[in-house]
C-alpha positions in Angstrom: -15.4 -16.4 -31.3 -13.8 -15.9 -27.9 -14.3 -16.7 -24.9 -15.2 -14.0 -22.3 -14.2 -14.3 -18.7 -15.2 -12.6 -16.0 -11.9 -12.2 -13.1 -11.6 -10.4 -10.1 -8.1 -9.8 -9.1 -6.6 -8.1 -5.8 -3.3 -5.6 -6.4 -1.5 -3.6 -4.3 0.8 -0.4 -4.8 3.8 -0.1 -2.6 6.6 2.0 -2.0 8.1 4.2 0.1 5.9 7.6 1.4 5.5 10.0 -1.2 6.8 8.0 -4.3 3.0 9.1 -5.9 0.9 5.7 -5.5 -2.2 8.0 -4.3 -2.0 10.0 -7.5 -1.4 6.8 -9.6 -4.4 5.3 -8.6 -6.4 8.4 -9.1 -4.8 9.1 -12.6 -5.5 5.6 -13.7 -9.3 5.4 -12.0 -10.7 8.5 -13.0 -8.1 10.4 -15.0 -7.5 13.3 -12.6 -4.1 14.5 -11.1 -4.2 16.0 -7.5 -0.7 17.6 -6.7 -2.0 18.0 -2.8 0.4 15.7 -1.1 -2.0 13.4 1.1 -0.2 10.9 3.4 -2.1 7.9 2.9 -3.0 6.1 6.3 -3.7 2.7 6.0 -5.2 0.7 2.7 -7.3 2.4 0.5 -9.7 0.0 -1.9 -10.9 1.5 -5.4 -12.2 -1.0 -8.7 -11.4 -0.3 -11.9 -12.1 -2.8 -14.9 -9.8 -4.0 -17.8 -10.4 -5.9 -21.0 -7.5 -7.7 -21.9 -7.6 -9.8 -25.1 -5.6 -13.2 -26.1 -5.9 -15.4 -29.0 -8.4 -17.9 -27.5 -10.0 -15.7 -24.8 -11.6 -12.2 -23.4 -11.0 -11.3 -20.2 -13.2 -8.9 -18.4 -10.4 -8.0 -15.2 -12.0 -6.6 -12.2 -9.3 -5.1 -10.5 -9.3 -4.1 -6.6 -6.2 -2.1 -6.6 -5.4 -1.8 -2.6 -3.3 1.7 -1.6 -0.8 0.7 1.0 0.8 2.9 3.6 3.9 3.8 2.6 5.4 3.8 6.2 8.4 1.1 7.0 7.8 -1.0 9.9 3.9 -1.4 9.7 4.4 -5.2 9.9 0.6 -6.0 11.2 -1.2 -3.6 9.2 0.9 -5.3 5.8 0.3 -8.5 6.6 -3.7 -8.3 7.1 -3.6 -5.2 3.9 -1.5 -7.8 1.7 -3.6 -11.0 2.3 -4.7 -12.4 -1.2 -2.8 -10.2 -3.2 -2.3 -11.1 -6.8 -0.3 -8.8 -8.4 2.4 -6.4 -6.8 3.1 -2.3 -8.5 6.4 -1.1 -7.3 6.9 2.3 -7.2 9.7 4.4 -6.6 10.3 8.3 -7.3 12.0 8.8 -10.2 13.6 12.0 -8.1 14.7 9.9 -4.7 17.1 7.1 -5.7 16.8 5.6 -2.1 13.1 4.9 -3.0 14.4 2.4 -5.9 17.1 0.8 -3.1 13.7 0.5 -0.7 11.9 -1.7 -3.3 14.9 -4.4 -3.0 15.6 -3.5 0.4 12.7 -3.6 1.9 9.3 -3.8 -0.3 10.2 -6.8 -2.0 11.0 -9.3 1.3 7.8 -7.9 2.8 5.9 -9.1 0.0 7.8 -12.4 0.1 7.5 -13.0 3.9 4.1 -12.3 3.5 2.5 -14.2 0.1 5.1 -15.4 -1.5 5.9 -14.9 -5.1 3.5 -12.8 -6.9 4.1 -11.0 -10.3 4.9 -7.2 -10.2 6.2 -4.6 -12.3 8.4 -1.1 -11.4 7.3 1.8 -11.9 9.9 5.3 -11.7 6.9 7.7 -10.7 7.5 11.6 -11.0 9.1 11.5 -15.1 7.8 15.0 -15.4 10.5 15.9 -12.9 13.0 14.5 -15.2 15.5 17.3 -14.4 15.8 16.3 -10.8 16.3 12.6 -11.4 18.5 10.9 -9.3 18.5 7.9 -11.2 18.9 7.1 -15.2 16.9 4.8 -17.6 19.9 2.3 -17.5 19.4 2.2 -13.6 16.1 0.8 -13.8 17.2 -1.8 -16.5 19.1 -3.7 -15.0 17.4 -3.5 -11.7 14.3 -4.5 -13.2 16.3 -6.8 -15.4 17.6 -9.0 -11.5 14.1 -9.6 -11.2 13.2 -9.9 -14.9 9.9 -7.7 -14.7 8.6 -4.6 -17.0 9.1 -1.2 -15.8 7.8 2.1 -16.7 8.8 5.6 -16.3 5.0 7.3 -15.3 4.1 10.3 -14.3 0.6 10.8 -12.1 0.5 14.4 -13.5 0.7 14.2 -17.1 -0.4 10.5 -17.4 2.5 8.8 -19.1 2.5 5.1 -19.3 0.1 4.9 -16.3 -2.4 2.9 -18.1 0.5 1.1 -19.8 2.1 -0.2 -16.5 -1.8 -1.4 -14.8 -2.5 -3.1 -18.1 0.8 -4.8 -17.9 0.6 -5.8 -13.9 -3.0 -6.9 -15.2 -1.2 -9.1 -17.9 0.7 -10.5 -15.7 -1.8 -11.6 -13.0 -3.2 -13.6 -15.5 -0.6 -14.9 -16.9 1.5 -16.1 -14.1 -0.1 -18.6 -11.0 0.3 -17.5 -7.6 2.3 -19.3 -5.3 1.3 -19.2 -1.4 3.3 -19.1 1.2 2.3 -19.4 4.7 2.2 -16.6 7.2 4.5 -15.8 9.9 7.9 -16.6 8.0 11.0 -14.8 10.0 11.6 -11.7 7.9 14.2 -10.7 5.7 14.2 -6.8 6.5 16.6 -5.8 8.4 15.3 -5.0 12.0 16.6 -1.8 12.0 14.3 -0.7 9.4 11.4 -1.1 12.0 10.9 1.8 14.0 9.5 1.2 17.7 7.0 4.0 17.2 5.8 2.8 14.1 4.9 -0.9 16.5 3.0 1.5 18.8 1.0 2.9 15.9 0.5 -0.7 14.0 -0.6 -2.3 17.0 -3.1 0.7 17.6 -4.3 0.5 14.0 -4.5 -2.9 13.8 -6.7 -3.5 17.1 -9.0 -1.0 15.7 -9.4 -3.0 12.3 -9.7 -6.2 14.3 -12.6 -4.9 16.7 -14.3 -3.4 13.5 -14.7 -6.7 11.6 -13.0 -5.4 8.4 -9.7 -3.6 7.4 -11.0 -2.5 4.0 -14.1 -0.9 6.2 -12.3 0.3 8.7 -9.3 2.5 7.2 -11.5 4.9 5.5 -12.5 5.6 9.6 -8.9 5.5 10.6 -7.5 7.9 7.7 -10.2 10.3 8.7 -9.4 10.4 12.2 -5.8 10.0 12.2 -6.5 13.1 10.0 -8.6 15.2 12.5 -6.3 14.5 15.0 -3.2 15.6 13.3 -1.1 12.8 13.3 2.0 12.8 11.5 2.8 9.1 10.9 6.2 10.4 10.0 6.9 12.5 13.3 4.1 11.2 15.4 3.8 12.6 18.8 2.1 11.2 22.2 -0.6 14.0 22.2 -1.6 13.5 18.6 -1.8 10.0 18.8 -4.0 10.2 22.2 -6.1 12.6 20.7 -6.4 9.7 18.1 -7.3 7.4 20.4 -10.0 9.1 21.9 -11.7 10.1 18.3 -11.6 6.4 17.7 -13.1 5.3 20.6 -16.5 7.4 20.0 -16.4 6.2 17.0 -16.6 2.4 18.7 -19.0 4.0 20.9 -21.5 4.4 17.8 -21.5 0.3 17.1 -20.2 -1.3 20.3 -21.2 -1.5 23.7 -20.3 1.1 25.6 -18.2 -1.1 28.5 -16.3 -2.4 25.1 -15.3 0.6 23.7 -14.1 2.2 26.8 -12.2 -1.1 27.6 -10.8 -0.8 24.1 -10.2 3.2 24.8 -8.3 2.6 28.3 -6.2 -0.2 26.4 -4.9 1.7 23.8 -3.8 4.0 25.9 -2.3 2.0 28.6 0.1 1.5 25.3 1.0 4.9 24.9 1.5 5.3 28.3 3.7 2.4 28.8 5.8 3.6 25.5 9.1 5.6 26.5 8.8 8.3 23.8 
């Protein structure tokens, strides 16, 4: 009889806004499709379980499957969101060819800089817009093929190969060791990828996460009121994001003391202030 092991494992989705990661996750966690676009602030943490089955042994995998904002230039936010990370899904949209150029461009030395060498897969989300693809089967080969990892053609809305690709990423994790590598490496993404706006915002998010004891707690908080505030991450503007501020200090206001939270409050946006938009 075989062996059966229970294994928690830590994944992340990544890719560029919009490539469908949001709609991936809730396709493969509770088998609904949402065609609401939602810009995804922050990480967003949801389980799902696996049984995967070898020769010798049963594995029980306990996946924590981390949604990461797809936003370039979130350097702090990444680094705390991709701590621990075992197993990387790539995704790009099967309709944007510059999302599949962003994974080599940019995804994959974040990742790098940041953990090291972890297995992934690709993913080409969006196959039920096959008409509009900007990029063929043949593509995808032989960029998987550079890196010599699976890839899928999926689709969030109808369900294709969803389960396929986690089950394979959930292979992989357990087939393949991870190798550390320390934080605080010089990066391999090109500077100009890293928008000055974007800093304001990371520094702002990640202060928040810091003071709140938990990023995993605390970006449910944020999403909600980045959300209430109207803040476009991709066109932010100094009113929204002050209006941000604000919502997140009374929300400090409930937990801390109150001189901390008005410190906090006055910091942030001291920041904003001192920021030539």
């Amino acid at each position: 009889m075989a062996d059966v092991k229970e294994v928690q494992k830590k994944i992340i989705l990544l890719g560029d806004g919009a490539v469908g990661k949001t709609s991936l996750i809730r396709r493969f966690v509770v088998d609904k499709f949402d065609d609401k676009y939602i810009l995804t602030i922050g990480s967003k943490v949801t389980a799902k379980a696996l049984q995967i089955e070898t020769e010798k042994e049963i594995f029980y995998l306990k996946l924590q499957i981390w949604d990461i904002l797809g936003q370039k230039g979130y350097t702090k936010l990444h680094e705390s969101s991709f701590r621990g990370t075992d197993g990387v899904m790539m995704v790009a949209d099967l309709t944007r060819k510059d999302t599949l150029e962003s994974i080599r461009s940019y995804w994959l030395p974040e990742v790098k800089n940041i953990v090291g060498t972890v297995p992934f897969v690709i993913l080409a989300n969006k196959s039920d817009l096959i008409q509009r693809a900007e990029f063929k089967e043949e593509d995808l080969r032989k960029f998987a093929s550079k890196f010599m990892v699976p890839f899928f053609f999926t689709s969030a809305k109808n369900g294709e190969n969803v389960k396929d690709a986690f089950h394979a990423l959930g292979n992989r994790v357990l087939e393949v060791k991870r190798t550390a590598s320390p934080l605080g490496l010089k990066s391999e993404v090109d500077e100009s990828e890293k928008g000055e706006m974007a800093d304001l915002i990371d520094k702002i998010i990640d202060d928040f996460c810091k003071e709140y004891g938990s990023i995993s707690d605390a970006m449910p908080l944020l999403r909600k009121q980045f959300e209430l505030a109207e803040l476009d991450l991709t066109k932010p503007s100094k009113g929204t994001l002050k209006l941000a501020v604000e919502r997140l200090a009374m929300i400090e206001k409930g937990y801390k003391e109150w001189e901390i939270a008005e410190t906090n409050r006055v910091k942030r946006l001291k920041w904003i202030k001192d920021f030539d938009f």
